[in-house]
N, C-alpha and C positions, 0 to 999 in steps of 0.2 A: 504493500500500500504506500503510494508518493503522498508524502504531507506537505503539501504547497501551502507552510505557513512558517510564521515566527516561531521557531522552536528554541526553547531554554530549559536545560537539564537543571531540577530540582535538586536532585539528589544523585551527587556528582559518584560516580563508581556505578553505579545502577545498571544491570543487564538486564532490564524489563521496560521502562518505556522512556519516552520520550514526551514532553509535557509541552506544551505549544502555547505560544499569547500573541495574539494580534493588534499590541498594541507596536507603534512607530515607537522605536525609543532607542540609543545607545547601548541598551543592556543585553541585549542578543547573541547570540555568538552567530559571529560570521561564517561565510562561506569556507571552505578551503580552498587554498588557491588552485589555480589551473595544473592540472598531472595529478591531481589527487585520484585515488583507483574509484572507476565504476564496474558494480559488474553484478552478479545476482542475479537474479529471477524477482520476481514480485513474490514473496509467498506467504502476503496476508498479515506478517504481524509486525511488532518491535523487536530492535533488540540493539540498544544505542551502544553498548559498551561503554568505558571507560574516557568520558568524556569531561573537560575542563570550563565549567561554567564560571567562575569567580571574578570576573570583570566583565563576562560578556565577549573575550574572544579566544576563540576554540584555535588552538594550533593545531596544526597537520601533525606534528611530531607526537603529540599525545593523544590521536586517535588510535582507534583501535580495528584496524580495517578489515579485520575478517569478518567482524562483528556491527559496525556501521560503514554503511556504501550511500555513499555522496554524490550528490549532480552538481558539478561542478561547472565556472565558467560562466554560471548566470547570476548578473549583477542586481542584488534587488535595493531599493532605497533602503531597508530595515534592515538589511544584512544576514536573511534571516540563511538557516542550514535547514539543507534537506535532504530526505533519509527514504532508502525503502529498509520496512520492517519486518519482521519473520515472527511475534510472537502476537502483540495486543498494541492498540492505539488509543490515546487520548488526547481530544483535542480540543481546545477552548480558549476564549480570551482573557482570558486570568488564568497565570502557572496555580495557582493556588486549589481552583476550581480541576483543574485535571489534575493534580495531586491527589485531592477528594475521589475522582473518578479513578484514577489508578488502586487506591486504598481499596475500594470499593471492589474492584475487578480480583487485586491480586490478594489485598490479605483477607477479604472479608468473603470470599469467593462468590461473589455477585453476579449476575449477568451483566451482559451492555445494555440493558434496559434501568436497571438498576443503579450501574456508575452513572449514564445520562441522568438520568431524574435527579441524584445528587449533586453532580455538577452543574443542573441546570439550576436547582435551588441558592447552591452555590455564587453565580451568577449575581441571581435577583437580588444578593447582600450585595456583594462588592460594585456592580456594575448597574446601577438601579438607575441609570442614565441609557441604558438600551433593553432591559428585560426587568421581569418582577411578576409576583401572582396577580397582578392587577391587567394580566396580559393575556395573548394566545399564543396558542403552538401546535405545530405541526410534526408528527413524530412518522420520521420511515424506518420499520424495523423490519430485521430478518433474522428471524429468532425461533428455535422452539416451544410452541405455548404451552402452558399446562395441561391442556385437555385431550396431549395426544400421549402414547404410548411409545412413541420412536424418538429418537434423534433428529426425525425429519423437521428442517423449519420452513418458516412459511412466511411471505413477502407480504406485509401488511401499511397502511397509511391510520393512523386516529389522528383527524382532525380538531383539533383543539382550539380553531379561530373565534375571535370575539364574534359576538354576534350585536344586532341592533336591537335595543330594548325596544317592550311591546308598546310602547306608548311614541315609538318613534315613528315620523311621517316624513315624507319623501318631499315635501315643501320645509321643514323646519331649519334648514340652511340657505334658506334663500336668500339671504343679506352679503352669501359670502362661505368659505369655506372657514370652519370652524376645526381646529387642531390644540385647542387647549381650553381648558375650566370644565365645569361640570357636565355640560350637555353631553361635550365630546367622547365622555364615555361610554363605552361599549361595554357589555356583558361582557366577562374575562372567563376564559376556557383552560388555562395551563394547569391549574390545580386538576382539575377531574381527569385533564387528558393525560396527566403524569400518572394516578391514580389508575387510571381504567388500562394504561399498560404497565402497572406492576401488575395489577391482579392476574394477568394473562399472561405474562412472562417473568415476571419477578422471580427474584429467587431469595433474596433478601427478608430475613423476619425478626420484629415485626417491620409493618410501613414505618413507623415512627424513625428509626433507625438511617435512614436516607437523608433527614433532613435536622439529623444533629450536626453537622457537622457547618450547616449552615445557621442555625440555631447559635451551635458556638460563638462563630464568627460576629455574629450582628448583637449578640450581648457581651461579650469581652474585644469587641473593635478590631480592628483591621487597619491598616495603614494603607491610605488613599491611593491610588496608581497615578499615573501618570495621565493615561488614559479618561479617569475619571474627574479630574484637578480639571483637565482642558473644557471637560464637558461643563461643569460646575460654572465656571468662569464665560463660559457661551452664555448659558442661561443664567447670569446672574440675578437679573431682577426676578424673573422668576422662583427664583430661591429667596430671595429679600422679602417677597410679597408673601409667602405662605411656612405659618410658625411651625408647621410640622419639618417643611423644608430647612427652616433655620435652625431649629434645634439641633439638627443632625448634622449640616454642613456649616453652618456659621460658629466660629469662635470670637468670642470679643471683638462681634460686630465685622469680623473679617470672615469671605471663603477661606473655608480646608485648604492646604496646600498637599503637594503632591509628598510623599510620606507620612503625614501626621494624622491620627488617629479618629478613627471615625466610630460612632457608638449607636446600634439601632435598637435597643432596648424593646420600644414596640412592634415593632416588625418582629424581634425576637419572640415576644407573646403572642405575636398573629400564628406563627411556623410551632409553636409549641403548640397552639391549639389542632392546627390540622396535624401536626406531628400526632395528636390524640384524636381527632376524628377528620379523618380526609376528607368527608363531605359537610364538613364544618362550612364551607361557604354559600353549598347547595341544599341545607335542609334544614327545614321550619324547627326542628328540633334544636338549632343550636341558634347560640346568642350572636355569634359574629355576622349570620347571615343579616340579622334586623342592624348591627351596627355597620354595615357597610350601604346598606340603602340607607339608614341615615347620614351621613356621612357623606355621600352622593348627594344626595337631597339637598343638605346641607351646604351644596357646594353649586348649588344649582342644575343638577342633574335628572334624572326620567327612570335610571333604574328602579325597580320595585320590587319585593317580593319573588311576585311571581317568575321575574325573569331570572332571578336565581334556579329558583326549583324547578323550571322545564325546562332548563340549560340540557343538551346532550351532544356530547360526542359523534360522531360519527366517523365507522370504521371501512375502507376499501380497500382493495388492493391497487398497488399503484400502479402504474406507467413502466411502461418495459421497454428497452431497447436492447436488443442482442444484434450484433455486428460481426461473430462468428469469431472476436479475439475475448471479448468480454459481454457482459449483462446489464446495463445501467439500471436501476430501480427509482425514479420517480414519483414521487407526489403530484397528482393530476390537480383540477382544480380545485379549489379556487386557490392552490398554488400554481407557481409560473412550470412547473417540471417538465410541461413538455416544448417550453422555449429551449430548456437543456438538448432536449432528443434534438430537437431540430438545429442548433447550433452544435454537432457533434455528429450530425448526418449531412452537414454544408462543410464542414470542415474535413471530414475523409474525403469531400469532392478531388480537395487539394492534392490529396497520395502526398502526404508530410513523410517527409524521412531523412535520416541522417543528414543529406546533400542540403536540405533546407537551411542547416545550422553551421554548414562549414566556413562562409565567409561570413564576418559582418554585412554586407550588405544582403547576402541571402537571406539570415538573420532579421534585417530590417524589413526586406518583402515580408517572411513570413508572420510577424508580430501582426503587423501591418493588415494581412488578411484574415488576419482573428479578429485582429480590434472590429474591422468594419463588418465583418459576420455577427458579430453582439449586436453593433450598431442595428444593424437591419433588425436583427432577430425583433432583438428588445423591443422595438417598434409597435409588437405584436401583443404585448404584454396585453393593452387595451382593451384586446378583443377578447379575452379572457375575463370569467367573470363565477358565479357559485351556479354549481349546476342543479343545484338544487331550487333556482328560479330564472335560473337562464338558460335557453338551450343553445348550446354551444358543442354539438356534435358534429357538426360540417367543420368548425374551426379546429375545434381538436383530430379528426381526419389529417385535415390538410399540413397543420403542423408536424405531424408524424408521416409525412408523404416522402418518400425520396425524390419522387419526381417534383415536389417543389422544392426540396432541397435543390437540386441541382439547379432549376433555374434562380434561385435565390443566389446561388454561387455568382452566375452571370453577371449579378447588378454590385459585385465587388469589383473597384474598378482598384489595380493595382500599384497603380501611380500618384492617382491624388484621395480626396478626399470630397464628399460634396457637403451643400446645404442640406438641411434638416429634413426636404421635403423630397428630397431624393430616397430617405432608409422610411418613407411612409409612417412617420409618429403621425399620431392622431392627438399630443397633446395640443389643448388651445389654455390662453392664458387665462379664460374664461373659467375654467377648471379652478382656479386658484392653485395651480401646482406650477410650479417654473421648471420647466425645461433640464435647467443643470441644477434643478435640487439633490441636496448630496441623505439618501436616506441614515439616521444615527440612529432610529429605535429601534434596534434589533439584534439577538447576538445567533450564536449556531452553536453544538457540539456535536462530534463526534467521534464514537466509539465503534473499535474492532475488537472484537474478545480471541482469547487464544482458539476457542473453539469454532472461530469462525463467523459465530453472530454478528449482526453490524447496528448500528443506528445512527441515525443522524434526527437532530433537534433544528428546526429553526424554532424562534420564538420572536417576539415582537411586542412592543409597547405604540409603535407603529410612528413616535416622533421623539427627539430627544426629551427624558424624563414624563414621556405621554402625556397624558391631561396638563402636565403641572400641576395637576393638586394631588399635596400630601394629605395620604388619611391619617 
């Protein structure tokens, strides 16, 4: 498995994983230089060796190259190192948070459904500027469930996206598009959707046990990243304006800075409650459901009751592309998964191969017709939408078409670049969405278990800090 990420060894000497953070920072350890050995097979797991983390730059002389194999020669701005693996993978934007998932994997002998859930909890402490249980998510797993008798696993999607409360109406933004205070919030799905894939694959007992570790973290503090200091400092007034926000990031009247120590006490008591009943925020039976519609309400919002308690899940199988070298697994919609197929069935048009990468300028053609294959794809995003009120069966066809593949290859022109209305966006500014908005509310993880299992998490608060209101 290639980890096309910012990877930082935890726990230096370690023969089992590799812990990864996507933040831009100095502390990465770099590439090794050019002649470094590549060679291997992909065969599914980790296995970093004896690597030198303590400043952040890894030398060639102290790897251990039987045991980590490098792709070398590719200059990233983070400088990050990359590895194919042979045992288990954990990946996340906080080392911390895939430390948790490794624990989870290797000492507590978990599934990858399990280290996910924990890391994703994980997350919602440290990085509560792109993720939180006030969010959704999207889980692809391929996993053995409990209900079968084999070894055999099985390719699954639980959708876990926010949904529009019932008292929402398709005029109520008419003034303008609305991305922060109370209205803006949506029904939050991550708790159940994490919940509803332990029960089926979990292996972890009890639930509670997944979300100490985040629990920890947000009642004895954390020291701020880097990552989150920048986000903080974005949305300052927004943090100024709301005393749950300040309590937590403000110190004598100043933002947190990047190291100093951050303290979530009530977030703590929110994660111990579902620690003790995971459908603590979906049923009449418990207190927090009623404290969070208040709170909402409170804040000018529409959620109710009810739209807690008929909150549900929804499980499918995903999106498949088999290519005859490998299997892609997908989340259909109202994820983007099959803009993946289709930009991964435009890009074999190319026959990529070694010779692509031999010269820099080959090098630069080929970048070149990746970038503008996104370009075009992405375009398409638009037309994607919840099939569960939209029927979007001709679109999803046509995406998974090779024969539009290839003519979509056509409209890559190799040499320049064009206007907007050449790769067919449909955004208009009418939208209240600009063109080069850069998305921050959102983070990912993913997990390879030794056995094979995989998962991958997106999640989403859907803008930096979502609503901006702290409960």
């Amino acid at each position: 498995m290639n980890v096309f990420m910012p990877c930082q060894e935890i726990n230096e000497g370690t023969d089992y994983f590799c812990f990864c953070e996507l933040q831009w920072t100095g502390k990465n350890c770099s590439i090794p230089n050019k002649g470094s050995s590549i060679g291997g097979g992909i065969g599914g797991g980790i296995d970093p060796g004896n690597i030198d983390s303590g400043g952040g730059q890894s030398e060639t002389s102290k790897i251990d190259k039987g045991k980590m194999e490098y792709l070398s020669g590719m200059n990233f701005p983070w400088d990050s190192k990359q590895a194919q693996y042979k045992q288990a993978a954990v990946a996340s934007d906080h080392p911390i948070c895939s430390e948790i998932g490794r624990m989870v994997l290797q000492e507590w002998g978990g599934s990858a459904v399990d280290a996910a859930i924990a890391a994703m909890f994980c997350l919602g402490v440290l990085h509560p500027q792109a993720s939180g249980i006030g969010g959704g998510s999207i889980l692809t797993i391929y996993e053995t469930p409990h209900n079968v008798n084999s070894s055999d696993k099985e390719a699954m999607v639980i959708n876990g996206q926010e949904v529009a409360p019932l008292d929402a109406t398709m005029n109520m933004f008419q003034n303008g598009h609305v991305s922060n205070g109370g209205l803006s919030i949506a029904v939050p799905g991550s708790v159940k959707a994490f919940y509803e894939a332990w029960k089926q694959y979990g292996r972890v007992k009890p639930w509670s046990r997944l979300l100490e570790p985040a629990i920890t973290l947000a009642r004895e503090g954390y020291n701020v990243s880097r990552i989150l200091a920048i986000a903080l400092e974005e949305s300052q007034q927004a943090i100024m304006n709301n005393g749950n926000f300040k309590a937590v990031f403000m110190k004598n009247g100043k933002l947190l800075q990047e190291g100093e120590i951050a303290y979530r006490p009530t977030l703590a008591n929110t994660l111990q409650t579902i620690a003790e009943s995971p459908e603590a925020f979906y049923s009449k039976q418990h207190e927090l459901m009623y404290q969070v519609v208040a709170d909402v309400t409170d804040n000018g919002g529409i959620i109710q009751v009810a739209d807690l308690e008929e909150y549900e899940t929804q499980s499918k199988p995903p999106l498949e592309l088999n290519d005859g070298f490998s299997k892609v697994l997908t989340p259909g919609p109202p994820s983007s998964g099959a803009l993946l197929i289709l930009i991964l069935n435009v890009i074999r048009e190319f026959n990529i191969s070694s010779a692509n990468f031999s010269t820099l300028g080959n090098k630069v053609d080929t970048y070149h017709n990746i970038i503008e294959t996104f370009k075009l794809v992405f375009s398409h995003r638009n037309q994607l939408g919840d099939e569960e009120f939209e029927n979007i069966k001709n679109v999803l066809t046509q995406l998974q078409s090779l024969t539009y593949a290839k003519d979509m290859k056509k409209k890559v022109n190799s040499e320049t670049v064009h206007n907007i209305s050449h790769y067919g966006s449909q955004y208009h500014p009418s939208y209240g969405i600009s063109v080069g908005r850069l998305d921050t509310g959102g983070t990912h993880v993913s997990i390879l278990s030794t056995d094979g299992s995989a998962v991958s998490i997106s999640s989403t608060i859907n803008s930096q800090f979502g609503s901006k209101v702290g409960l």
